[in-house]
RODO-2510 file (C-alpha; in nm, 4 decimals, decimal comma):
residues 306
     n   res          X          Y          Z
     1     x    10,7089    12,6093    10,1113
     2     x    10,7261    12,3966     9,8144
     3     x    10,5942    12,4582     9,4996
     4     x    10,3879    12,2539     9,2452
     5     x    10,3352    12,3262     8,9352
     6     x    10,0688    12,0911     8,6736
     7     x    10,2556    11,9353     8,3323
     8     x    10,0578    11,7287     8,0607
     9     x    10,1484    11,3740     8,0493
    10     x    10,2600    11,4216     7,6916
    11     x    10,5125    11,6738     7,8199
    12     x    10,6775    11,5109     8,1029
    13     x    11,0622    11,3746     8,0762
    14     x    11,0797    11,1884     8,4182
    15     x    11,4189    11,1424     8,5776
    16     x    11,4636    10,8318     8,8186
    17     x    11,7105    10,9262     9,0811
    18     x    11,6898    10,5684     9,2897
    19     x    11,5596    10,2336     9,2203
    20     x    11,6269     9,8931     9,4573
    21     x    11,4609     9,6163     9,5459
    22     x    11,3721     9,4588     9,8981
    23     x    11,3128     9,0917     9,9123
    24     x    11,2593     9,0513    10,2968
    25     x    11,2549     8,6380    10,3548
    26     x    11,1504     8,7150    10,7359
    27     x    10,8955     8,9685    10,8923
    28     x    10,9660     9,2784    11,0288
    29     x    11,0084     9,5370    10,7571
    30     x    10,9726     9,8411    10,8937
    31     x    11,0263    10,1751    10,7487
    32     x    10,9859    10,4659    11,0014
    33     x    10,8173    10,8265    10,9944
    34     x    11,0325    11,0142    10,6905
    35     x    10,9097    11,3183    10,4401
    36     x    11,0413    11,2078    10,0986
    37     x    11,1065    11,5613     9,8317
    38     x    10,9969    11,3471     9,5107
    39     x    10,7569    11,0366     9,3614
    40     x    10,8222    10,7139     9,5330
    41     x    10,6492    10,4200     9,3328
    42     x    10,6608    10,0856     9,4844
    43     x    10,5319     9,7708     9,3101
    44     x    10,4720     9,4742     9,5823
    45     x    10,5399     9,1432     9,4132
    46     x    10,4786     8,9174     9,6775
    47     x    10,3272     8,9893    10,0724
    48     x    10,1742     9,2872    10,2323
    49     x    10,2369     9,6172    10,2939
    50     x    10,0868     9,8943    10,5740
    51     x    10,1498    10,1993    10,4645
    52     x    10,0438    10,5143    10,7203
    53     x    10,0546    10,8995    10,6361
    54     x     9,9316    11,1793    10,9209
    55     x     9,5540    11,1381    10,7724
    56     x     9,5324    10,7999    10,6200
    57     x     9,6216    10,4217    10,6543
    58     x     9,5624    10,1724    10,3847
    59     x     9,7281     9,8094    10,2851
    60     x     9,8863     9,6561     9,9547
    61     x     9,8775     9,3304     9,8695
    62     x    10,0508     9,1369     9,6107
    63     x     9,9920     9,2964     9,2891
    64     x     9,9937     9,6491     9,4208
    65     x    10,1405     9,9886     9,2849
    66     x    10,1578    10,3114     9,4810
    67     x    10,2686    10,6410     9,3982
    68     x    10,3704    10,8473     9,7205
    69     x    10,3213    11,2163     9,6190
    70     x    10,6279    11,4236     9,7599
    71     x    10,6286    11,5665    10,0879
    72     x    10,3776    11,3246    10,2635
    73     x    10,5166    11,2086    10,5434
    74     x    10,4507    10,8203    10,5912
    75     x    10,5778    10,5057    10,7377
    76     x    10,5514    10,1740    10,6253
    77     x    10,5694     9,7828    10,8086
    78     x    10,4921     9,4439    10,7436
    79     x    10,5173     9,1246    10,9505
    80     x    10,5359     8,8955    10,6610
    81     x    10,8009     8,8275    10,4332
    82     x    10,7632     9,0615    10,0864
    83     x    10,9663     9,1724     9,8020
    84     x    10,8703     9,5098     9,6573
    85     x    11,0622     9,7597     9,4556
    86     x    11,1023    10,1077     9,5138
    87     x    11,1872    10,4046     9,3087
    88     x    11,2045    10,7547     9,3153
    89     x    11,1726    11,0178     9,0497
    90     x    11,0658    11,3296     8,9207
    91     x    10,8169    11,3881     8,6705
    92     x    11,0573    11,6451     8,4851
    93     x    11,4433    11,6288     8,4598
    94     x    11,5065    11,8863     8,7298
    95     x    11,7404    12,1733     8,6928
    96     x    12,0981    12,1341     8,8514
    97     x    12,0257    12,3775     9,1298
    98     x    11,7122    12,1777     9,2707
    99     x    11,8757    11,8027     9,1566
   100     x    11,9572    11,6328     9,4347
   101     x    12,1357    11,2896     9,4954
   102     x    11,9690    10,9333     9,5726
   103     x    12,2625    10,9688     9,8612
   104     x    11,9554    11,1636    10,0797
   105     x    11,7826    10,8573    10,0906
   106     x    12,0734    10,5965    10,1402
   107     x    12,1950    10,7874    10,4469
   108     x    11,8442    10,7633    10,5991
   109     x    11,8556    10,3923    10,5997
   110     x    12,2532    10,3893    10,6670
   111     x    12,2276    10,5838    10,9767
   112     x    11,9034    10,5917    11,1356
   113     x    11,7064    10,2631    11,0158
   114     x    11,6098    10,1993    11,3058
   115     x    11,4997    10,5282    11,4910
   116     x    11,1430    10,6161    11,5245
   117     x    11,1490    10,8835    11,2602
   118     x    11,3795    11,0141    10,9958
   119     x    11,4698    11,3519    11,0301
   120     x    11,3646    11,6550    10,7367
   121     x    11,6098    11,7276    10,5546
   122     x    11,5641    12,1268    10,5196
   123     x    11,7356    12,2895    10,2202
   124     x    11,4567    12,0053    10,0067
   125     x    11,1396    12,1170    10,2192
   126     x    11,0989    12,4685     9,8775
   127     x    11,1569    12,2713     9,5859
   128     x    10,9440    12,2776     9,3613
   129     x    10,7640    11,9361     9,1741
   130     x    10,5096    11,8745     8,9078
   131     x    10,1923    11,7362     8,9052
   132     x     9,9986    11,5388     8,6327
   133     x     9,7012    11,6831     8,5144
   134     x     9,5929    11,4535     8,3047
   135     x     9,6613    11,1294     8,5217
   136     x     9,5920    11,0910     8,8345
   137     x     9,8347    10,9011     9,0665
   138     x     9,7050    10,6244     9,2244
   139     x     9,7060    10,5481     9,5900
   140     x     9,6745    10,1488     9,5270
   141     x     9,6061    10,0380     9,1752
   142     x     9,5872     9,6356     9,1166
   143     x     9,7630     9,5779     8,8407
   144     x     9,6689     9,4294     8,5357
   145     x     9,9922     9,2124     8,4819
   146     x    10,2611     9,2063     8,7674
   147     x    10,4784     9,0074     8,5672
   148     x    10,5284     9,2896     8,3334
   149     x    10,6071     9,5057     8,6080
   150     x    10,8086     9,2870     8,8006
   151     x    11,0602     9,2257     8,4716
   152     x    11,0209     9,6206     8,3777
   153     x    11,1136     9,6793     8,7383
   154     x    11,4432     9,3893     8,7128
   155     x    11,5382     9,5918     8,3790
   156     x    11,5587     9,9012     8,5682
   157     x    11,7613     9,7873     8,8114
   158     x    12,0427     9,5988     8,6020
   159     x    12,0660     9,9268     8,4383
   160     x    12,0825    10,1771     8,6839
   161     x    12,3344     9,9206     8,8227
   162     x    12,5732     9,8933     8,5332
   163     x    12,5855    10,2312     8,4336
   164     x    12,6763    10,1646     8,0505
   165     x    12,6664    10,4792     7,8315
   166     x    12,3536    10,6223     7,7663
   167     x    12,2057    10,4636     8,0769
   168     x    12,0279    10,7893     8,1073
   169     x    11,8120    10,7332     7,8513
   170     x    11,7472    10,4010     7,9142
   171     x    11,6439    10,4736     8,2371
   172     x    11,3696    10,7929     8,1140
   173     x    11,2215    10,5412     7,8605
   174     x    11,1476    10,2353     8,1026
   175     x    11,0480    10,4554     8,3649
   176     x    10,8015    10,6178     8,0749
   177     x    10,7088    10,2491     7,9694
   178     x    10,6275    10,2071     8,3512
   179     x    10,3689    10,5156     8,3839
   180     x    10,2069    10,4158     8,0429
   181     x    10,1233    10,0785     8,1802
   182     x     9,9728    10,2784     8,4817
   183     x     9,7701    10,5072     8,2703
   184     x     9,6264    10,1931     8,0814
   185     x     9,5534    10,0038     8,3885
   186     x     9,4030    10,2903     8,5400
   187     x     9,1478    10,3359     8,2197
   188     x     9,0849     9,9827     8,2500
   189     x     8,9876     9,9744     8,6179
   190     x     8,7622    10,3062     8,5865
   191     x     8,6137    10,1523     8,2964
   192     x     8,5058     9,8408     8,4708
   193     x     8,4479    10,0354     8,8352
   194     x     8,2327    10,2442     8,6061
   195     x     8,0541     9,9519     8,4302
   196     x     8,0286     9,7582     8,8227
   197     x     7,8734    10,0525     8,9254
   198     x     7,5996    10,1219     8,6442
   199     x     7,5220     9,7189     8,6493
   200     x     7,4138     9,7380     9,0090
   201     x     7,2511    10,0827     8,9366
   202     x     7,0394     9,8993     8,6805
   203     x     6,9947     9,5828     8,8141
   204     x     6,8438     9,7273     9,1488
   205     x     6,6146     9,9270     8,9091
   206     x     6,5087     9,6029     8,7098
   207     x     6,4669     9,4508     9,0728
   208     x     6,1965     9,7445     9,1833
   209     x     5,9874     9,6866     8,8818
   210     x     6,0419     9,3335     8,9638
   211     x     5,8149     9,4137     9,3248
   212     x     5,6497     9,6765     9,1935
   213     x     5,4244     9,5773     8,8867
   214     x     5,0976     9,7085     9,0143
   215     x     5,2287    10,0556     9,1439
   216     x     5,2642    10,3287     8,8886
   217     x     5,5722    10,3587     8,7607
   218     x     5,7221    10,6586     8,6252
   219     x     6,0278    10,5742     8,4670
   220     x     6,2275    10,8862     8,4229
   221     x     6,1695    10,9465     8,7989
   222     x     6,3105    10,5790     8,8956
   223     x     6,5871    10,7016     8,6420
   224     x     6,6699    11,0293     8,8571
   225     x     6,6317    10,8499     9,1680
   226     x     6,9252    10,5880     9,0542
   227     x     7,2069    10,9067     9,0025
   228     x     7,0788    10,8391     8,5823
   229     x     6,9750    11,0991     8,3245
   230     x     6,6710    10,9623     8,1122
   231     x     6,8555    10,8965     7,8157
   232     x     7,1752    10,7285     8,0116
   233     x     6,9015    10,4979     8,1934
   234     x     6,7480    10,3857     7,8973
   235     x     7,0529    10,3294     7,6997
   236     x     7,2487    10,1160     7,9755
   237     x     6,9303     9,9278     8,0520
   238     x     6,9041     9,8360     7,6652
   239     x     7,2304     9,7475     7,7007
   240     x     7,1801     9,5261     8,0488
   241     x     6,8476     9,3488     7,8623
   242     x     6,7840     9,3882     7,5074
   243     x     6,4947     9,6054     7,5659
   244     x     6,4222     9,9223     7,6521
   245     x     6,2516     9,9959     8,0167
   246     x     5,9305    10,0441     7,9106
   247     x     5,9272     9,7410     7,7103
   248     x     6,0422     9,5538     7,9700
   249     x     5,8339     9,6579     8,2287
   250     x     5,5099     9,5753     7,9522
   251     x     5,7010     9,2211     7,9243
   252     x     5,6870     9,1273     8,2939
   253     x     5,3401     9,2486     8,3419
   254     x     5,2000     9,0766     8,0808
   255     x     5,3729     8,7580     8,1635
   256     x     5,2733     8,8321     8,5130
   257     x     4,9368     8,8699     8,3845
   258     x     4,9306     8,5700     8,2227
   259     x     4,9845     8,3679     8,5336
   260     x     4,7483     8,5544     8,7376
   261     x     4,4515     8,4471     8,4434
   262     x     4,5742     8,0842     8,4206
   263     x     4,5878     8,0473     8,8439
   264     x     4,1885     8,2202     8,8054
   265     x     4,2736     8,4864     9,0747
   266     x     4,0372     8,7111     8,9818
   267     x     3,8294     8,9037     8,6840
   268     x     4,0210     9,0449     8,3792
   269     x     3,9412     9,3920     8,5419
   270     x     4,1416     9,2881     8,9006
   271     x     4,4192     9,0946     8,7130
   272     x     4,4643     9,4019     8,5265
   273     x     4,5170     9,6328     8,8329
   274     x     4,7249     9,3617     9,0107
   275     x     5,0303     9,3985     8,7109
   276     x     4,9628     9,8155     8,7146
   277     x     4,7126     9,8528     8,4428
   278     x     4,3573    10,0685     8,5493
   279     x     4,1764    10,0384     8,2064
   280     x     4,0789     9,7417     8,1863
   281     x     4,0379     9,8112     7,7666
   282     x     4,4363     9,9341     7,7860
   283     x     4,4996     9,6600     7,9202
   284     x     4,3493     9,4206     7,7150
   285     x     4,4825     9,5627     7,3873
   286     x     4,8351     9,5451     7,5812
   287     x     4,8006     9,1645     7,6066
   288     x     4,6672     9,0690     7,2777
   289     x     4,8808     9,2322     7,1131
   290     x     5,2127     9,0608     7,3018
   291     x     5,0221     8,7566     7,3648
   292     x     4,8071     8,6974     7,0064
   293     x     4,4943     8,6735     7,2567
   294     x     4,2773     8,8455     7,3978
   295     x     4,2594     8,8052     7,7992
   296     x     3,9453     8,5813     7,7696
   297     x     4,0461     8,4435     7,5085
   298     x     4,3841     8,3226     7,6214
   299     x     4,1789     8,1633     7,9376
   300     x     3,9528     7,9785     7,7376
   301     x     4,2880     7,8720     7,4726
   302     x     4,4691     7,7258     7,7801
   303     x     4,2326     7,5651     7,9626
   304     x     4,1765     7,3682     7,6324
   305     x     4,5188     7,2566     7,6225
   306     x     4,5042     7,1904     8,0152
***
């Protein structure tokens, strides 16, 4: 069975045994059932992609990157015209006796394109490959700029085509250029899944105490119940409003309040338990010190000015 074995991402001297480019101008692309024995990347540019494995199906679109881990077997089809590029690669130059040639994979598609499945090749199925353990591969990243990757991609190609001296190295430092743009765009999309994420968490929150000014509210507890320590709650939601929750929650009940004694819907003592206030006295300290008034006092100051 094969092997895997983790490396850091500042360690890693990637070797890129294969690159080409399809740009299919009719639909139909069909790859069958194969096992491949390293890292495939493929970067659609333009159309859509199906890509199947024995647990999992999922679809790229323009814009796309995936990183097939090696051994999972997979097939992939479109029926739309598309132009992706493909290339394979280890994370680590590999030693001589577990190199093998990009020959494995242009025989597949010489001879048996168009069979239901390609067959295992068996002296691959033990060796060994790396694993980042720092980065995670994605399974479909949108990319930040496919233009960059696109050209990167077209560089790649004229040199693994032209074979000028040195092409070697050439090849290990735009396929390196390659996986730093995928670490960055991977930050950036946690970042901002991670900041989508806490913006709903905090905008359902400010939504409850939006219905919920005369319960009793215990802030630390809506905290908890929204996945949020106390202290990460109160920091985001500063961050989300300008103020922090209880402040907020003492700015819509007060403003609340005010309506409530300009409308006349009831004594000071049942406006104050309408916005979530039982003292009366608490409450009226509450609002004259936001409002400048006291509750009476603000009735009797508007109604002059009404």
């Amino acid at each position: 069975m094969m092997k895997s074995h983790k490396v850091n991402i500042n360690s890693i001297s990637p070797y890129l045994r294969h690159i080409h480019c399809d740009d299919v101008h009719v639909s139909g692309f069909h790859v069958p059932w194969r096992r491949i024995y390293d890292y495939e990347m493929i970067f659609l540019q333009s159309g859509y992609l199906d890509i199947k494995t024995e647990t999992e199906s999922y679809r790229l679109e323009a814009g796309d990157i995936h990183i097939m881990h090696p051994f999972v077997r997979h097939m992939r089809r479109s029926d739309v015209p598309l132009k992706q590029y493909s290339l394979h690669f280890d994370l680590v130059h590999p030693e001589e006796s577990v190199n093998f040639s990009e020959s494995v994979y242009l025989q597949m598609f010489d001879k048996d394109r168009y069979k239901p499945e390609f067959k295992d090749v068996d002296s691959l199925l033990d060796r060994p490959y790396y694993v980042l353990e720092n980065l995670h591969f994605p399974k479909k990243l949108s990319v930040v700029s496919p233009i960059l990757y696109a050209r990167k991609m077209e560089d790649l190609i004229d040199i693994f085509k032209r074979k000028r001296m040195g092409y070697e190295m050439d090849l290990k430092i735009g396929l390196l250029q390659i996986i730093s743009y995928i670490w960055h765009d991977t930050n950036d999309y946690m970042l901002h899944a991670t900041k989508s994420h806490f913006d709903k968490r905090i905008m359902e929150c400010i939504e409850y105490l939006n219905s919920h000014l005369a319960d009793e509210i215990n802030l630390d507890n809506l905290a908890t119940h929204n996945g949020l320590s106390a202290r990460h709650f109160r920091t985001l939601f500063r961050q989300k409003t300008g103020q922090s929750p209880n402040e907020y929650l003492v700015s819509l009940r007060i403003r609340q309040a005010e309506d409530y004694l300009l409308m006349g819907v009831g004594s000071v003592a049942e406006v104050a338990r309408k916005v979530g206030y039982q003292d009366q006295r608490y409450f009226s300290r509450i609002f004259k010190a936001k409002v400048g008034y006291s509750p009476m006092q603000y009735i009797n100051y508007r109604n002059k000015d009404l």
